[in-house]
N, C-alpha and C positions, 0 to 999 in steps of 0.2 A: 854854900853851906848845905848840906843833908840834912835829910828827915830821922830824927835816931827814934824815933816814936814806931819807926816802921821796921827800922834792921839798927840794931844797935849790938854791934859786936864787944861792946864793953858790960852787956846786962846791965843797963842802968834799969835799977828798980822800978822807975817813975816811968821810963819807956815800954814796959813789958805789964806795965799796970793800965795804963792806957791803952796798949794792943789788947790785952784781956776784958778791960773796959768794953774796947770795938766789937769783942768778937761775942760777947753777952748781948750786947743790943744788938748786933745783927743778929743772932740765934732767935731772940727774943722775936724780933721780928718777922725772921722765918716761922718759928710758931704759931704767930699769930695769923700769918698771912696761911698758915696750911687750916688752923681751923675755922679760920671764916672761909675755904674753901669746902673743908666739912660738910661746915654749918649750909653752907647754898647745897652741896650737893646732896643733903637732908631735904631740905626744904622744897627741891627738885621732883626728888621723890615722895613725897607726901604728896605734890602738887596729882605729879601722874596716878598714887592712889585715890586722890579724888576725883581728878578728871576719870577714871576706870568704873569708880564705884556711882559718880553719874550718870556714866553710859549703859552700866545695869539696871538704874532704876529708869534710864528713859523705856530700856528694852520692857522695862516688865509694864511700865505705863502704856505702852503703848500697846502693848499684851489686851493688857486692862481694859484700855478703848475699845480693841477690838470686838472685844467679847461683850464690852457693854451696848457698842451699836448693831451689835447684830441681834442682842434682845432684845432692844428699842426695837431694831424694825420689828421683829415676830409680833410685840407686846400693841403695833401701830395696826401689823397687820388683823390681829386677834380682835381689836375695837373695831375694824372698819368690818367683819366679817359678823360679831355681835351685832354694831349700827344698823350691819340688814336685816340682822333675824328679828330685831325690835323693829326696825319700818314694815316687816312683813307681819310682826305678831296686831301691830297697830290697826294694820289694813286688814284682816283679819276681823279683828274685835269689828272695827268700822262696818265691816259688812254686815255682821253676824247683827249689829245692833238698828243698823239700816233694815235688816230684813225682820227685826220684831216689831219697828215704827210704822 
């Protein structure tokens, strides 16, 4: 017995309504499997504009750091060089007031 659903040389309406049936849902299917290929290959890309646009904000943070430790140091250096001019205005004073006693 043959498939007439596949090759039906007589056109039977019901056989060619079924092949058209088949070739709907696999179209359908093809569609669907192309836009959720789309849809990932979107989503890919969005991925790598965030991974990019993190690695500009690391570069600029770390810009950032840079610049803010090397004012810390100046700002460390700047108190320890005050610290002395006060331990020296101190000894100062101390003498000046040792030498009125």
């Amino acid at each position: 017995m043959t498939n007439p659903t596949a090759t039906d040389p007589t056109g039977d309406p019901i056989a060619v309504a079924n092949a058209s049936r088949r070739l709907t849902l696999a179209l359908e299917a093809l569609e669907a499997a192309i836009e959720q290929r789309l849809d990932s290959h979107r989503d890919g890309a969005q991925i790598a504009d965030q991974i990019h646009a993190l690695g500009v904000d690391r570069s600029r943070l770390a810009s950032e750091l840079d610049t803010q430790m090397a004012r810390t140091r100046r700002l460390e250096a700047a108190n320890r060089e005050v610290g002395q001019r006060i331990d020296a205005a101190m000894d100062s004073v101390r003498a000046v007031l040792d030498g009125k006693s």
